[in-house]
LUMSE-812987 format. One record per atom (N, C-alpha, C, O): atom name; residue number from 1; x, y, z. Coordinates in Angstrom, 3 decimals, decimal comma, padded with zeros to 6 digits, always signed. Example, Ala and Ser with C-alpha at 12.3 -4.5 7.8 and 13.67 -1.06 7.14 Angstrom:
! LUMSE-812987
at/i/u/v/w
N/1/+013,190/-005,690/+007,800 $
CA/1/+012,300/-004,500/+007,800 $
C/1/+013,200/-003,300/+007,800 $
O/1/+014,236/-003,319/+008,465 $
N/2/+012,850/-002,250/+007,080 $
CA/2/+013,670/-001,060/+007,140 $
C/2/+012,900/+000,030/+007,870 $
O/2/+013,409/+001,138/+008,039 $
END
This chain:
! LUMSE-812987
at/i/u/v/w
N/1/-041,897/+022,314/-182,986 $
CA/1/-041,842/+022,959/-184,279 $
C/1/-043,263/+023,356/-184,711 $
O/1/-044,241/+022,650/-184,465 $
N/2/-043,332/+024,770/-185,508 $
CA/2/-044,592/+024,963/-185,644 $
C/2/-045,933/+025,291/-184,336 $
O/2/-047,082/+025,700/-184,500 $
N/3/-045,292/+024,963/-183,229 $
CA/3/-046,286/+025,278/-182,241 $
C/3/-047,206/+026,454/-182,183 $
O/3/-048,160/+026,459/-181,404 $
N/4/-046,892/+027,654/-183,151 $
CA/4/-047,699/+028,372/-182,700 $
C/4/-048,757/+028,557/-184,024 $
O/4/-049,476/+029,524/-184,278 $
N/5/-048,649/+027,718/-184,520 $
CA/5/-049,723/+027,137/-185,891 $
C/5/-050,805/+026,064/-184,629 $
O/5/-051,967/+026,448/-184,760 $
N/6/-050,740/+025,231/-183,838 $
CA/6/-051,272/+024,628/-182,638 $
C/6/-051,788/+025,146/-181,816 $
O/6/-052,425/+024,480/-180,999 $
N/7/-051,704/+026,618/-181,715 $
CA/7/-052,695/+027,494/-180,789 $
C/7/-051,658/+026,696/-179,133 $
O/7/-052,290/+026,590/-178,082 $
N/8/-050,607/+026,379/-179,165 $
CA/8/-049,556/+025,794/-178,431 $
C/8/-049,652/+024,980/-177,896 $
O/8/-048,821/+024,782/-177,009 $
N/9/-050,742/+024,004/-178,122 $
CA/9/-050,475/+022,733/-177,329 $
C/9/-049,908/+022,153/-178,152 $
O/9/-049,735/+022,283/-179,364 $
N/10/-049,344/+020,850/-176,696 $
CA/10/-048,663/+019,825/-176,473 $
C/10/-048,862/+019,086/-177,527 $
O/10/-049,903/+019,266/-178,160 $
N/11/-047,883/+018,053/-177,975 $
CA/11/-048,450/+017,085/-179,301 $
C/11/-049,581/+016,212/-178,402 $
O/11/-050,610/+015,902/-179,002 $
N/12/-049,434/+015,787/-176,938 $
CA/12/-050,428/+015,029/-176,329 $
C/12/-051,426/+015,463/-176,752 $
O/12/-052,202/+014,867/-177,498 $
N/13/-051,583/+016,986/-176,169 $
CA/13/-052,850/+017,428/-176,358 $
C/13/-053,571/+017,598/-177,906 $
O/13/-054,788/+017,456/-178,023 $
N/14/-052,967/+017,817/-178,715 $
CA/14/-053,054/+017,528/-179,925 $
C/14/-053,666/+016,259/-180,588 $
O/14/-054,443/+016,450/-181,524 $
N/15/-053,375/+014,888/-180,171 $
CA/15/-053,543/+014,114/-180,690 $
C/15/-054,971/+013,458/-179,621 $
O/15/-055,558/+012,618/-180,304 $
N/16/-055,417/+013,552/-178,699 $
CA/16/-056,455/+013,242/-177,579 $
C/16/-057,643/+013,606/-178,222 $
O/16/-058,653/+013,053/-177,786 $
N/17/-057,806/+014,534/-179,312 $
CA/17/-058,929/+015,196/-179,964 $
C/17/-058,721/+014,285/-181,781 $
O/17/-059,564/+014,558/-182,635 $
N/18/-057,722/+013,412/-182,083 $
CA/18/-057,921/+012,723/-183,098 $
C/18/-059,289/+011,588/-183,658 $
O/18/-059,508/+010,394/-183,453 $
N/19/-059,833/+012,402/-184,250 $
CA/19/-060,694/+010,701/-184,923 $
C/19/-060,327/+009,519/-184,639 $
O/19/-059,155/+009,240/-184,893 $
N/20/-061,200/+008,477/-184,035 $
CA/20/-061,076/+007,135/-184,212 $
C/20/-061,504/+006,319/-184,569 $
O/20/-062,635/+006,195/-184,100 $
N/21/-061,119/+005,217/-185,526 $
CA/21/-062,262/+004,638/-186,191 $
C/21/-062,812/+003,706/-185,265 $
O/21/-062,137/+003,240/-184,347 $
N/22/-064,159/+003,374/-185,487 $
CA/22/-064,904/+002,311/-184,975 $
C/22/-065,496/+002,660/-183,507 $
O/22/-066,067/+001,851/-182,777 $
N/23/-065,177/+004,402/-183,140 $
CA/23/-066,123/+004,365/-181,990 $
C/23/-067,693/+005,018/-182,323 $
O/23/-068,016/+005,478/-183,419 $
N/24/-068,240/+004,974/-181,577 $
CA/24/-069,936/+005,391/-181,242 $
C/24/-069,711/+006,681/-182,576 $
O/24/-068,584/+007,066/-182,887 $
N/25/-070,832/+007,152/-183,164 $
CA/25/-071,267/+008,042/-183,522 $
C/25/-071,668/+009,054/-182,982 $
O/25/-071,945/+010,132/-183,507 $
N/26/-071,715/+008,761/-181,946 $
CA/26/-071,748/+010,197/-180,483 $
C/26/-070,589/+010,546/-179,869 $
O/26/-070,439/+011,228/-178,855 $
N/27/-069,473/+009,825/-180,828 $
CA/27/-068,174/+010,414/-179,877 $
C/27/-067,925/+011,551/-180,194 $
O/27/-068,002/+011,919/-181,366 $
N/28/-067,510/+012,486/-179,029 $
CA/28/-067,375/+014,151/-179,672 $
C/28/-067,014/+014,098/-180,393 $
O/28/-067,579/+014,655/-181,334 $
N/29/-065,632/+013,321/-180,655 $
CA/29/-064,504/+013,954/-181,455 $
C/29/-065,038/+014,146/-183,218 $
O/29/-064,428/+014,589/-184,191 $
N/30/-066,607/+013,525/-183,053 $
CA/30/-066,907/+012,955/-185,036 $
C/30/-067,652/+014,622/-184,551 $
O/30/-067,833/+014,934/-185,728 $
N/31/-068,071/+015,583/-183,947 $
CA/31/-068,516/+016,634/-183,966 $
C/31/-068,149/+017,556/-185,267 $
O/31/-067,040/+018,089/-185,303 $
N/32/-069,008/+017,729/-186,250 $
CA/32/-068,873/+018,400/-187,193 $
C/32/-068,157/+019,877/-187,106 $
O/32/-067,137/+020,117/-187,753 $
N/33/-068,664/+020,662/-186,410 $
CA/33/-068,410/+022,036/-186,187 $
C/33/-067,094/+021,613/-185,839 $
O/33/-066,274/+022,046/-186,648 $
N/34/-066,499/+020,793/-184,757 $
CA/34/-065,112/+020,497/-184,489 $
C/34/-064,299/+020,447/-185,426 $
O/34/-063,371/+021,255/-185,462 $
N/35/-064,483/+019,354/-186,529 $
CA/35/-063,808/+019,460/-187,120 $
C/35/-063,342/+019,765/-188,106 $
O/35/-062,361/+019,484/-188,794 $
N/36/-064,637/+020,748/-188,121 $
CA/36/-064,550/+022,368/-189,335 $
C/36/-063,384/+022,983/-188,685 $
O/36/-062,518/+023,342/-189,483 $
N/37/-063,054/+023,268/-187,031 $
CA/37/-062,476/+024,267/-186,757 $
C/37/-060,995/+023,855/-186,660 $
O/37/-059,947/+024,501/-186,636 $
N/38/-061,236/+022,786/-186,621 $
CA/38/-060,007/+022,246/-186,411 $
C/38/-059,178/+021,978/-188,064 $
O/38/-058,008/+021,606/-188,162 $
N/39/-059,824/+022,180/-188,897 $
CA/39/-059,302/+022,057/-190,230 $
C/39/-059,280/+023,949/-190,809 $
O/39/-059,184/+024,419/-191,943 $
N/40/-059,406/+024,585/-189,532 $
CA/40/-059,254/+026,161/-190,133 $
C/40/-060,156/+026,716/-190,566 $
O/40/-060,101/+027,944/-190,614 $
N/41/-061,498/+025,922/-191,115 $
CA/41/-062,627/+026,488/-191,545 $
C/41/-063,298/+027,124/-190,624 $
O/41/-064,184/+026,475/-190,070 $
N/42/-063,125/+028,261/-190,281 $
CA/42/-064,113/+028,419/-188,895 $
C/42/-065,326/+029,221/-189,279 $
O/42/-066,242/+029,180/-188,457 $
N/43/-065,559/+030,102/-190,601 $
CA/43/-067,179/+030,428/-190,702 $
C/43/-067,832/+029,167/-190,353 $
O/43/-068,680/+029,054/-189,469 $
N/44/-067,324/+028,083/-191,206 $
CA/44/-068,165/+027,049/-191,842 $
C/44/-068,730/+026,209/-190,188 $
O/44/-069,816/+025,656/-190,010 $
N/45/-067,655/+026,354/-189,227 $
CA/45/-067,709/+026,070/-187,949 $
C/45/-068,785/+026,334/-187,284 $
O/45/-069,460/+025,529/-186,642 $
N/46/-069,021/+027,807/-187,466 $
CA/46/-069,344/+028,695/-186,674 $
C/46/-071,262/+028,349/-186,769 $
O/46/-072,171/+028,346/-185,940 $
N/47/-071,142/+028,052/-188,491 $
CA/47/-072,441/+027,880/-188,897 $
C/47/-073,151/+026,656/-188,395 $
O/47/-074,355/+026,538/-188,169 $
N/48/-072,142/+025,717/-188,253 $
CA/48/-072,376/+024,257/-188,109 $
C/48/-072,774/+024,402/-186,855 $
O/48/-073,989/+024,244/-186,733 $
N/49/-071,890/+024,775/-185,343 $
CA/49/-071,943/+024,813/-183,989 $
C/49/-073,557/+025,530/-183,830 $
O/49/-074,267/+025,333/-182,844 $
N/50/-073,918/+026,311/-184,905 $
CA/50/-075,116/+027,150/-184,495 $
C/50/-076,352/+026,226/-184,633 $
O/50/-077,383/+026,434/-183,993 $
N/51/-076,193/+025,144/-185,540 $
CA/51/-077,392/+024,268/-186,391 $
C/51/-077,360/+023,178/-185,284 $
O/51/-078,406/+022,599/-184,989 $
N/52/-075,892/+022,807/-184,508 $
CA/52/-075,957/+021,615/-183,703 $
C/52/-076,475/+021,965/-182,149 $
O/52/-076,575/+021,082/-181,297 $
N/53/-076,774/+023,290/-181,910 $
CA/53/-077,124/+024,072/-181,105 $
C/53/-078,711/+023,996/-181,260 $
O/53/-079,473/+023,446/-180,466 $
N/54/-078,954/+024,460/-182,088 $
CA/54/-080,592/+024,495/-182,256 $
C/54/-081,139/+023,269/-182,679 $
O/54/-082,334/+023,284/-182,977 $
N/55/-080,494/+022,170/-182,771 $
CA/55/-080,514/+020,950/-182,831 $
C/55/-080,862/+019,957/-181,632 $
O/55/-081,554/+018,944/-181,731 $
N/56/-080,193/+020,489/-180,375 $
CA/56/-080,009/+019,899/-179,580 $
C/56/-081,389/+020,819/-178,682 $
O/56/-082,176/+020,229/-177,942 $
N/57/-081,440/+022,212/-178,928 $
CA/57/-082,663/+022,731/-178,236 $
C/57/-084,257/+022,267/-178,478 $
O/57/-085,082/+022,126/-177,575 $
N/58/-084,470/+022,086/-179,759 $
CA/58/-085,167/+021,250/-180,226 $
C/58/-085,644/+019,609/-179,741 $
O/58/-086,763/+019,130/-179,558 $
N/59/-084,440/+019,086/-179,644 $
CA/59/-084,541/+017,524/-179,039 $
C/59/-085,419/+018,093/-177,309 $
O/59/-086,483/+017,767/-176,783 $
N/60/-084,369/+018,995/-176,933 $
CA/60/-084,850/+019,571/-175,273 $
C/60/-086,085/+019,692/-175,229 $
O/60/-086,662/+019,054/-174,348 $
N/61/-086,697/+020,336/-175,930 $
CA/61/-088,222/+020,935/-175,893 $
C/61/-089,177/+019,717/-176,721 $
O/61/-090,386/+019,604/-176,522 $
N/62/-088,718/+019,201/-177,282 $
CA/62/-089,932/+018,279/-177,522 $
C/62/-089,615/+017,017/-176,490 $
O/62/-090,525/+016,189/-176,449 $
N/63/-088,427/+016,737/-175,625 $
CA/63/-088,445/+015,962/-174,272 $
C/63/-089,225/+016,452/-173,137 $
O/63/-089,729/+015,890/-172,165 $
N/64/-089,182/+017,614/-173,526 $
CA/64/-090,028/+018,844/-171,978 $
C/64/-091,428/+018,480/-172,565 $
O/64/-092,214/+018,142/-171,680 $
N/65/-092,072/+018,456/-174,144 $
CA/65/-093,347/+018,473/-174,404 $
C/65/-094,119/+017,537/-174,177 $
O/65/-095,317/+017,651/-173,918 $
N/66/-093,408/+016,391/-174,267 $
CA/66/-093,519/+014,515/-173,768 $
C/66/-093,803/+014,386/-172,605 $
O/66/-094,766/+013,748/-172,180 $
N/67/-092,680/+015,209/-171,709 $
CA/67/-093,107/+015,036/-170,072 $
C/67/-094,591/+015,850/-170,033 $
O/67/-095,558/+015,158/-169,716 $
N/68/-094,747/+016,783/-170,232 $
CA/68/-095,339/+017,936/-170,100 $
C/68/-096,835/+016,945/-170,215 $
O/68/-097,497/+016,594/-169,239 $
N/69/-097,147/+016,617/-171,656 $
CA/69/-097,945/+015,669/-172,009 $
C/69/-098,633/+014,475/-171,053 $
O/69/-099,808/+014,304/-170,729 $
N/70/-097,155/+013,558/-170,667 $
CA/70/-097,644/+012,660/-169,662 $
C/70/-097,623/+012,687/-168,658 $
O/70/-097,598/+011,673/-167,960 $
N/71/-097,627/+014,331/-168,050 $
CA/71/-097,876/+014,696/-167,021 $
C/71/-099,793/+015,021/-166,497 $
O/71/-100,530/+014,966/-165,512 $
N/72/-099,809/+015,370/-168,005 $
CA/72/-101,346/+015,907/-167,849 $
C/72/-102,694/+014,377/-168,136 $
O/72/-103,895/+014,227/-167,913 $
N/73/-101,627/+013,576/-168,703 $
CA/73/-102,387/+012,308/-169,344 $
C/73/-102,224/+011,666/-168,211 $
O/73/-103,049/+010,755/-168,284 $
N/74/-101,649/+011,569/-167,163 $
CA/74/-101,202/+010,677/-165,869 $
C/74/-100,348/+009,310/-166,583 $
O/74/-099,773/+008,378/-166,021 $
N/75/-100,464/+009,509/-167,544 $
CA/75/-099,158/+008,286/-168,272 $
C/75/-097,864/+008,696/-167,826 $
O/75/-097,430/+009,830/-167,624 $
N/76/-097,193/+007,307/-167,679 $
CA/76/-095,565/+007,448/-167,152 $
C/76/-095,175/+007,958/-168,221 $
O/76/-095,892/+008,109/-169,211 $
N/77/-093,909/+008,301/-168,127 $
CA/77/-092,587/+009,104/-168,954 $
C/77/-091,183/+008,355/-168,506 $
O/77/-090,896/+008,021/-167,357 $
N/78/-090,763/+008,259/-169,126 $
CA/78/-089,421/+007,604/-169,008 $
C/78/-088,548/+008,544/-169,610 $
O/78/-088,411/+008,528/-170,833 $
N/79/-087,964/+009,329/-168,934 $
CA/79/-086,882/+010,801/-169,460 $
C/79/-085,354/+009,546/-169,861 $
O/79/-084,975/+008,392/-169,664 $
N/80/-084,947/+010,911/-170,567 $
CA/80/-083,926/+010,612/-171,231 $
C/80/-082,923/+009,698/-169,804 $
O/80/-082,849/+009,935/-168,598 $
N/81/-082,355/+008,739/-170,586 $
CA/81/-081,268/+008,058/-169,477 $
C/81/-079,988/+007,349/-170,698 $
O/81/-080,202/+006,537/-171,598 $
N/82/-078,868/+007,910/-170,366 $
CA/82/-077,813/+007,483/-170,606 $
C/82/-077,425/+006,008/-171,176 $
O/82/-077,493/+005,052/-170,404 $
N/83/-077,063/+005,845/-172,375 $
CA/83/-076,691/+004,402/-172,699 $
C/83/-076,179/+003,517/-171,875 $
O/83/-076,548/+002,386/-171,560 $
N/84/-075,140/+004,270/-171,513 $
CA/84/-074,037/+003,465/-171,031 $
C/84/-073,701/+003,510/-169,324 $
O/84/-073,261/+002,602/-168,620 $
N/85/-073,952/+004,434/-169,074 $
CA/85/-073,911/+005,260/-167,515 $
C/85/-075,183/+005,057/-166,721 $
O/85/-076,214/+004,771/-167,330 $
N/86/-075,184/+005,174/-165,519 $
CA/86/-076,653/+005,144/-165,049 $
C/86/-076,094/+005,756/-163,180 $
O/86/-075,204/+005,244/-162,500 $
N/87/-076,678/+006,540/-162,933 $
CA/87/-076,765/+007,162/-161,575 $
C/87/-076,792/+006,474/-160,398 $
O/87/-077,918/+006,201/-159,983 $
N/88/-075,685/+006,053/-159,625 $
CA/88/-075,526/+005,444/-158,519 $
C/88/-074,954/+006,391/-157,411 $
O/88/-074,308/+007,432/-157,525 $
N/89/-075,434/+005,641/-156,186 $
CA/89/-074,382/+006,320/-155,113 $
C/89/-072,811/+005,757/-154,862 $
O/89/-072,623/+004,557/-154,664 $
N/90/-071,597/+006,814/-154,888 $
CA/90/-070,590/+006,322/-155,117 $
C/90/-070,429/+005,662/-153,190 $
O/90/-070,702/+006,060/-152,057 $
N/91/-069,959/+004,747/-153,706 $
CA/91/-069,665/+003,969/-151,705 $
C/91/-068,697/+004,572/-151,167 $
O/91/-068,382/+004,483/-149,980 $
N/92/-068,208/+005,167/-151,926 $
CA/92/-066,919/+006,184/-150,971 $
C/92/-067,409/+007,586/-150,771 $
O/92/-067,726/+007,634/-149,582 $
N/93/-067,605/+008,605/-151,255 $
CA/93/-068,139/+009,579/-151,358 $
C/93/-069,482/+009,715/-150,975 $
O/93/-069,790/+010,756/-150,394 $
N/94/-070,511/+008,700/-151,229 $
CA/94/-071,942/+008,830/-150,844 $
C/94/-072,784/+009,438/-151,824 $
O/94/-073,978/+009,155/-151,917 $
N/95/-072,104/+010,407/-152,682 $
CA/95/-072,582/+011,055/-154,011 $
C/95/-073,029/+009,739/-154,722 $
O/95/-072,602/+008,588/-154,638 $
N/96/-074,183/+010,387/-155,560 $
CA/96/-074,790/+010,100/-156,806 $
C/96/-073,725/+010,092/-157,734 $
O/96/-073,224/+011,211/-157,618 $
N/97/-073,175/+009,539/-158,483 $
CA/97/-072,510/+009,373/-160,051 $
C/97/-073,019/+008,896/-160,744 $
O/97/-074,027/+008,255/-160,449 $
N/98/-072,517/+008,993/-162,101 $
CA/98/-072,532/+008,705/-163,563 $
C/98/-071,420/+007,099/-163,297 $
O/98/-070,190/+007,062/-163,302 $
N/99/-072,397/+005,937/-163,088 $
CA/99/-071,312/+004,781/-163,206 $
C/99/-071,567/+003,868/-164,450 $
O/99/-072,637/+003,260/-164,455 $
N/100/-070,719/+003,699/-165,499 $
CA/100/-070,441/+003,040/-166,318 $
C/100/-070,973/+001,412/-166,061 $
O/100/-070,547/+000,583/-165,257 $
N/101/-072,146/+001,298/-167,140 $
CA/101/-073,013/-000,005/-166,805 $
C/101/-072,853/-001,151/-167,873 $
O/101/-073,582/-002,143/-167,870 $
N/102/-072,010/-000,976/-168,636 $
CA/102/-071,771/-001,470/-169,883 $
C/102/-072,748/-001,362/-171,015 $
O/102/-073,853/-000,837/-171,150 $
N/103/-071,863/-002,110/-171,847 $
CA/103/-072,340/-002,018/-173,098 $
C/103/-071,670/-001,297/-174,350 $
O/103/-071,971/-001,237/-175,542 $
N/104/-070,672/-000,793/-173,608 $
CA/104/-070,173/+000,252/-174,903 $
C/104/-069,358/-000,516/-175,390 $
O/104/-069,463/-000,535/-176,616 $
N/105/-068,281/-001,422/-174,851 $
CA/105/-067,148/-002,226/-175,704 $
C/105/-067,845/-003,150/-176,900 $
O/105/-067,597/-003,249/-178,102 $
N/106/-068,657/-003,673/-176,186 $
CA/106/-069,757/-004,917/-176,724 $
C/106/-070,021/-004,199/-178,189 $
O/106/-069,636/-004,783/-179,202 $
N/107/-070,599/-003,083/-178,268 $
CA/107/-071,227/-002,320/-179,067 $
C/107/-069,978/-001,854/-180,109 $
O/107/-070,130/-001,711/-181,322 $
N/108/-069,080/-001,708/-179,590 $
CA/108/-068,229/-001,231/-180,397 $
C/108/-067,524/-002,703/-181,062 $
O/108/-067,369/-002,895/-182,268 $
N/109/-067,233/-003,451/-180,213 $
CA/109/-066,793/-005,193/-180,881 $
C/109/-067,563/-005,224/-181,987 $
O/109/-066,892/-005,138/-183,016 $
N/110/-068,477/-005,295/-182,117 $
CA/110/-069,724/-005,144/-182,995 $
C/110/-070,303/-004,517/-184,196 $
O/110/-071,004/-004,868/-185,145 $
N/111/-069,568/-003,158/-183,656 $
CA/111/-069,627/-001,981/-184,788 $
C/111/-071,525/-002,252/-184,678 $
O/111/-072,088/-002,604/-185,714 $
N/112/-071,976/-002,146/-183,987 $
CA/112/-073,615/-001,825/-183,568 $
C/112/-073,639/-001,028/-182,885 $
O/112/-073,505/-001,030/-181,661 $
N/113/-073,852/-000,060/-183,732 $
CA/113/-074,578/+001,237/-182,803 $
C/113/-075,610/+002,206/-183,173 $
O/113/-075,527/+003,430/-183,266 $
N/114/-076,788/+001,267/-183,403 $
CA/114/-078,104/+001,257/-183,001 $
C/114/-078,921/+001,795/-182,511 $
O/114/-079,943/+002,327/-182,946 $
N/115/-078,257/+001,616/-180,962 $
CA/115/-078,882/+002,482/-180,053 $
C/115/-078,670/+003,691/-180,090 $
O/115/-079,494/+004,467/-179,607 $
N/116/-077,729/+004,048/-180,563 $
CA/116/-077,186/+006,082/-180,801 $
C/116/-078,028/+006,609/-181,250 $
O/116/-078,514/+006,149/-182,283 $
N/117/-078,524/+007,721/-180,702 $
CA/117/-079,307/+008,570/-180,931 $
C/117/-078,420/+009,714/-182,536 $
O/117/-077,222/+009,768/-182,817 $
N/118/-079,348/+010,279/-183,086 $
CA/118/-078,632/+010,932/-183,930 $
C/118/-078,477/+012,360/-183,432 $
O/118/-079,324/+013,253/-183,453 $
N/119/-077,134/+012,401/-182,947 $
CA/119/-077,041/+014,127/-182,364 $
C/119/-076,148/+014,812/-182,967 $
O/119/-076,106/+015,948/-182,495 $
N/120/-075,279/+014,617/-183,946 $
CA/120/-074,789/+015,484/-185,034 $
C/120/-075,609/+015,955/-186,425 $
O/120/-075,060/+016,689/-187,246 $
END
């Protein structure tokens, strides 16, 4: 009913993009522009996606200016690395992955999240 008010997805698919309380502050789903668009507002979207855009280019270039820096200072740099994930070789595949190192349940038991960077 109503499906084509849903842009036609599935109620699954529908509900996989719901708010949840008590996760990370980096979970997409708290993405502002999202859920401008998803409430129909889409200038207001449009404006938001543009600010979280130049937001995130910003963070990029002053990470590039840091390296850049302790490249010329011969000081180490420690680049950006993942909270929760960290780059292993998978034993089946042999590939490098993104393997889940903990910390996120803990953090969320907790409602500490601290460590989150502010990217909205």
């Amino acid at each position: 009913k109503h499906a084509e008010n849903m842009y036609y997805f599935s109620e699954l698919a529908l509900t996989l993009n719901a708010p949840e309380n008590g996760t990370a502050p980096t979970d997409s789903r708290w993405r502002p522009d999202q859920r401008l668009m998803e409430n129909g507002r889409w200038d207001e979207a449009n404006v938001e996606k543009q600010r979280l855009e130049e937001k995130q280019r910003l963070s990029r270039k002053r990470r590039e200016a840091e390296a850049a820096r302790a490249t010329e200072d011969g000081t180490p740099y420690d680049p950006y690395k993942p909270l929760w994930f960290e780059w292993k070789k998978d034993p089946v595949t042999q590939e490098l992955a993104h393997v889940y190192k903990g910390g996120y349940w803990e953090s969320k038991e907790k409602q500490d999240w601290s460590l989150c960077p502010d990217i909205f």
